[in-house]
C-alpha positions in Angstrom: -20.5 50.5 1.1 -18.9 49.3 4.2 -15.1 48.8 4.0 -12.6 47.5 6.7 -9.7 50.7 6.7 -6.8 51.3 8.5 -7.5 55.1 9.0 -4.6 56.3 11.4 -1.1 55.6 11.6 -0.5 53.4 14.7 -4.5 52.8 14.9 -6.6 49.5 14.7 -8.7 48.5 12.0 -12.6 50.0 11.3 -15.1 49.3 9.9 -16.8 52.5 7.8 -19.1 53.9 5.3 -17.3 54.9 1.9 -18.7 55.3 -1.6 -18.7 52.2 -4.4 -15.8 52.9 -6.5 -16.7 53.4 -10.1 -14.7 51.8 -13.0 -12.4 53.8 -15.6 -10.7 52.6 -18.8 -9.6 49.5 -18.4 -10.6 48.6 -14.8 -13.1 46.2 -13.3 -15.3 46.6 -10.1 -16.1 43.1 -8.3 -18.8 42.3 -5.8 -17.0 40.8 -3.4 -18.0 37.4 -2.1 -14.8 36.8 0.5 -11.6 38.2 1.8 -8.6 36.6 4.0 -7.3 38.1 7.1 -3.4 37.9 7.5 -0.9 38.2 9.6 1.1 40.8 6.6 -1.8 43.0 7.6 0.2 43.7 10.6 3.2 44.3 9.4 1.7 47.2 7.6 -0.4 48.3 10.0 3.0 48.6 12.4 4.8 51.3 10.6 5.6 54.3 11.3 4.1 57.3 9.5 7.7 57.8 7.7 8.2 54.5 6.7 4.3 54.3 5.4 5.1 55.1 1.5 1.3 55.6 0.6 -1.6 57.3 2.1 -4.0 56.8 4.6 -6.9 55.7 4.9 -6.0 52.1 3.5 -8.9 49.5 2.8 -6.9 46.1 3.8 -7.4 42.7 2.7 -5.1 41.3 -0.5 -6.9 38.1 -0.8 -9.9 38.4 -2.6 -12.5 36.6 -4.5 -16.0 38.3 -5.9 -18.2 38.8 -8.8 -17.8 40.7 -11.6 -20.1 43.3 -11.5 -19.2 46.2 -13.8 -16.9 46.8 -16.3 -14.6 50.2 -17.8 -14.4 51.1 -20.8 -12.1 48.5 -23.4 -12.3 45.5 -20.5 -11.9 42.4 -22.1 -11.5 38.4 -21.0 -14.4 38.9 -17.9 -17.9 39.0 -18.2 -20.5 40.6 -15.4 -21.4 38.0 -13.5 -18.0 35.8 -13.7 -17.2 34.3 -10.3 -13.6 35.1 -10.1 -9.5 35.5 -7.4 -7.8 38.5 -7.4 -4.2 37.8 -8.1 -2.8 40.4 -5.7 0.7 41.1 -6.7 0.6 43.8 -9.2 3.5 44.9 -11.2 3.7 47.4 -14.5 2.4 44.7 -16.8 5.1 45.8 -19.2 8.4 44.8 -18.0 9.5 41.0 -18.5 8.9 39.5 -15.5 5.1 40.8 -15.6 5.6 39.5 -19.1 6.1 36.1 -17.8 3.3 36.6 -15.3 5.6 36.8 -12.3 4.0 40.6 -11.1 5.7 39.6 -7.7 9.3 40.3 -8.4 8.3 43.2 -10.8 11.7 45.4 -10.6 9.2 49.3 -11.5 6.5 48.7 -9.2 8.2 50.2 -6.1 9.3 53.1 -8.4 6.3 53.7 -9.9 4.1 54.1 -7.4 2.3 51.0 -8.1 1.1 49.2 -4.8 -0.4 45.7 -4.1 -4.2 45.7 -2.9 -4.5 46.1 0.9 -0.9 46.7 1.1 -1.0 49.9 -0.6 -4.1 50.2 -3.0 -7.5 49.9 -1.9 -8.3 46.0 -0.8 -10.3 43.3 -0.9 -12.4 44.2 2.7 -15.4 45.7 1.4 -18.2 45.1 0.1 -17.0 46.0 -3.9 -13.2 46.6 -4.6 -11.9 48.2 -7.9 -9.1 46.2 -9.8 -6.6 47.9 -12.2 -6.9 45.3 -14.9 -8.5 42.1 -15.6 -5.5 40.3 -16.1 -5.3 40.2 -12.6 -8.4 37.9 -12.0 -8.7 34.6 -12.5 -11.8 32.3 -12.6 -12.6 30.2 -9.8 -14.1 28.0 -12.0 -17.2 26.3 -9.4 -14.4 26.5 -6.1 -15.9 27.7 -2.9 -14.7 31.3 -3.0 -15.0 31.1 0.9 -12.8 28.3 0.8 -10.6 29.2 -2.1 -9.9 32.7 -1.2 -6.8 32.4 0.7 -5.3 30.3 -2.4 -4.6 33.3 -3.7 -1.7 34.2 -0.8 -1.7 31.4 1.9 -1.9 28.7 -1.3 0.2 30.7 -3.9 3.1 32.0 -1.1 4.1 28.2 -0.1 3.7 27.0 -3.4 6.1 29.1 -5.3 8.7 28.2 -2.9 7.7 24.6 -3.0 7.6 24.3 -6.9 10.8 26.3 -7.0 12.3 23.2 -5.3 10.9 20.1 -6.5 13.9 18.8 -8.3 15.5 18.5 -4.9 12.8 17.1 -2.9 13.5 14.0 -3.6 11.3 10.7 -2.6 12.9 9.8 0.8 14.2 13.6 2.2 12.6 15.3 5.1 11.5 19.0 4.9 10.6 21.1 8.3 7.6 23.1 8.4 7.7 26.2 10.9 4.6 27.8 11.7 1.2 25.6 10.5 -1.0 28.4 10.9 -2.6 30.2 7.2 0.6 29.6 5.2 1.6 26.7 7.1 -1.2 24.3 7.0 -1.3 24.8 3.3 2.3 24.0 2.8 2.1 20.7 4.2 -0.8 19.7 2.0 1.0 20.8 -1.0 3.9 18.9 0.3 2.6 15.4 0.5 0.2 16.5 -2.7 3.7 17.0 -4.9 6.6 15.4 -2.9 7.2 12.1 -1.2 8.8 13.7 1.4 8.3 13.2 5.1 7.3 16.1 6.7 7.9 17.3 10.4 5.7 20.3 11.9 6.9 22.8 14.4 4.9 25.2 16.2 4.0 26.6 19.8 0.7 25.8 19.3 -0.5 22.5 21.0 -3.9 23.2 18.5 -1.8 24.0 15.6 0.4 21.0 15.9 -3.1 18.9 16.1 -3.8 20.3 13.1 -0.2 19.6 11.8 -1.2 16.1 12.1 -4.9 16.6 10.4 -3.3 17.8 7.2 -0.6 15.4 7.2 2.6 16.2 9.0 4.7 12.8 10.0 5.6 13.9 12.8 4.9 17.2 15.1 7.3 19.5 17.9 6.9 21.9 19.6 9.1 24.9 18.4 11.2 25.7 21.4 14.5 24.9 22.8 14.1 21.3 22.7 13.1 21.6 18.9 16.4 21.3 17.6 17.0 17.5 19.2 13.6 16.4 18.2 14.6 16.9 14.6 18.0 15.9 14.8 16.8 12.8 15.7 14.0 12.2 13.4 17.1 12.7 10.6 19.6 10.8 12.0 21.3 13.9 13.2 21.6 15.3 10.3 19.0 17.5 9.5 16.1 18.2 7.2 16.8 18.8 3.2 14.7 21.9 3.5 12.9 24.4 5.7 9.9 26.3 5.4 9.6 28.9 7.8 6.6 30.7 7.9 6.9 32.3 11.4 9.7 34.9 10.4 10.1 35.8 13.9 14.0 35.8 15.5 13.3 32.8 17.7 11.9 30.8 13.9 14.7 31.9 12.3 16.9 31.0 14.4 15.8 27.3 14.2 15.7 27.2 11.0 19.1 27.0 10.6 20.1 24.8 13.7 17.8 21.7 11.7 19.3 22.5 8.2 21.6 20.0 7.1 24.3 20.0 4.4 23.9 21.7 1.2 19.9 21.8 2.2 17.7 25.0 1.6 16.3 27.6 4.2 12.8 29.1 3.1 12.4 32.5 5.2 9.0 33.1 3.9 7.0 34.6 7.2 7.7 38.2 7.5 8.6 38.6 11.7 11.7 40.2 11.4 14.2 38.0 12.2 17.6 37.8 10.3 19.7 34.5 9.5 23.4 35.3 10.0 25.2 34.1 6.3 28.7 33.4 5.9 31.1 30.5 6.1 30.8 28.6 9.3 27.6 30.4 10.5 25.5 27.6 8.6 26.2 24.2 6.9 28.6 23.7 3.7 26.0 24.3 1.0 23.2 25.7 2.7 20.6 28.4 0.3 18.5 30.4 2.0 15.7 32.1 0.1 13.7 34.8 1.0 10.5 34.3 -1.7 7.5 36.9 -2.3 4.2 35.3 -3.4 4.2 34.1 -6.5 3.3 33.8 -10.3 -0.1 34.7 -11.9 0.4 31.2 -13.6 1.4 29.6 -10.5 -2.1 30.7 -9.0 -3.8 29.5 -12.5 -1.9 26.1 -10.8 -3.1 26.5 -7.3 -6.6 26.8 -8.0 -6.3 23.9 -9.7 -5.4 21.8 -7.1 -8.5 23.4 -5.0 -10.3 21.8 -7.5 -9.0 18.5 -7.7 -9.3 17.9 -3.5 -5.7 18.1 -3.2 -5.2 21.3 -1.1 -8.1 23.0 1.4 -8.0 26.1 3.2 -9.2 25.5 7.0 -10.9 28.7 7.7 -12.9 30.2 10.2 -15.7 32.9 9.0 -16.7 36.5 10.1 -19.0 39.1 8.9 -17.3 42.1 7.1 -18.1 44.0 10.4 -16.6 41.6 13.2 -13.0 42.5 10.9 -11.4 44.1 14.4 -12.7 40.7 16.2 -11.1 38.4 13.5 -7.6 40.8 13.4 -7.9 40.3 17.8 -8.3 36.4 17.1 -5.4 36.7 15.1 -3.2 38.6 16.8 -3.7 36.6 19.9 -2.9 33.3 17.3 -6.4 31.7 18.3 -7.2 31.3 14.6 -7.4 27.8 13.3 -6.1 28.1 9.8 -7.3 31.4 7.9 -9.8 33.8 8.8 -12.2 35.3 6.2 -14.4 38.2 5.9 -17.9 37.7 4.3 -19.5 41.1 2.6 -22.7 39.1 2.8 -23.0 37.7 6.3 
């Protein structure tokens, strides 16, 4: 089958011929029907052979949606032929959090070895990918998987922060979004789909400020220097309630704390290695900053949901399973409009 790897550290992603996986005890195989390309990808794909912790080669891609096509022995709760997301974070299943369905803040998974798929177990770009237990698919349920796909990590990521602070997003408050690109555009749909919040998008991006606007940002800035003004006076001068940074990168980062305001929250979500300084007098009195990973099993039970009710829809832009280094150049260069996603079948 053809799989998308990262084969050498330092290298870029190919595309290459490996065997179909065959299912043990327990474990499912899918035919995949999409996969989502990510920025994350990167970050894995820029370390260093010492700080790699598993080996390569590494089949990428930890959004995934397929079909069922074979089952291991003592499967239960999926059938061959199911249309189904891969719920990516994977714990131990034993401990309480993975009790409670919330895989992604599993304290034993580091310890034991146990590795996300893409991000250290083999991932969702190829044309079949092997899952460690069916609790860790869901049914789409009719959704596009083309479409619904990047629910699982560009849906689920924003709205486990978001849910996580509802009670204080109160009808009337504004919220900054840095960054509308996969994770961004999303979060301002799930915004105005569960908060009556005004919303104000900042990006670099003239495009991705247009589509700031398409999803339904109030307002739109460009994320430089003069950023911090433009938000200041949208508020009043006294900053936004809470802050959703998706960029991660120093400059973001950075920002995201000049447009806090009092006793507001700081969402550090994008992974581009900038630091916010904590302490009193580096940010406002009451300030929280949060530094989420993905989210709940149930919480993507909830996200797919609201795929299906109209509410929240990935923008994407499609490649074939074999134009994967194009797609990772598009993104790298941030010329992708939304999400990219790999089709097995195209």
């Amino acid at each position: 089958m053809k799989a998308v790897q990262y084969r050498t550290v330092g290298g870029a992603p190919e595309v290459v011929d490996v065997p179909v996986p065959v299912p043990g005890p327990g474990q499912v195989l899918l035919a995949m029907t999409a996969a989502g390309v990510c920025h994350s990808d990167f970050v894995v794909m820029g370390r260093t052979a010492a700080e790699l912790r598993f080996p390569l080669p590494l089949t990428l891609g930890h959004e995934g949606a397929g079909i069922v096509a074979q089952t291991g022995a003592g499967v239960t709760g999926v059938t061959e032929g199911e249309a189904v997301a891969v719920y990516g974070a994977w714990g131990c299943g034993r401990c309480g959090p993975c009790a409670q369905g919330r895989e992604n803040y599993c304290p034993h998974a580091a310890l034991r070895g146990i590795f996300s798929p893409g991000l250290g177990a083999p991932g969702a770009m190829a044309e079949y990918m092997l899952i460690d237990d069916a609790r860790h698919l869901l049914p789409l349920g009719g959704l596009d998987p083309v479409r619904a796909v990047s629910l699982t990590d560009a849906g689920l990521t924003p709205y486990h922060v978001i849910k996580a602070l509802l009670p204080g997003l109160l009808p009337g408050a504004t919220v900054a979004v840095i960054g509308v690109g996969g994770l961004g555009h999303v979060a301002i749909q799930l915004l105005r789909a569960l908060t009556a919040c005004r919303i104000i998008a900042l990006d670099v991006s003239a495009e991705k400020r247009e589509l700031g606007v398409e999803v339904g940002a109030h307002a739109v800035f460009r994320s430089d220097a003069s950023a911090v003004d433009a938000v200041r006076e949208q508020t009043g001068g006294l900053g936004v309630r809470a802050v959703f940074d998706f960029a991660g990168t120093p400059a973001s980062v950075a920002l995201a704390g000049a447009v806090a305001a009092i006793d507001a929250d700081i969402c550090l979500v994008g992974i581009g290695g900038g630091s916010l300084p904590v302490g009193f007098g580096r940010l406002p009195l009451g300030v929280r900053v949060h530094v989420p990973y993905w989210g709940s099993r149930a919480e993507l039970a909830e996200v797919l949901e609201l795929g299906r009710s109209g509410a929240v829809e990935v923008r994407v832009e499609t490649f074939a399973l074999t134009e994967a280094p194009k797609a990772y150049e598009r993104l790298h260069r941030g010329g992708v409009r939304g999400r990219a996603v790999l089709l097995p079948d195209a």
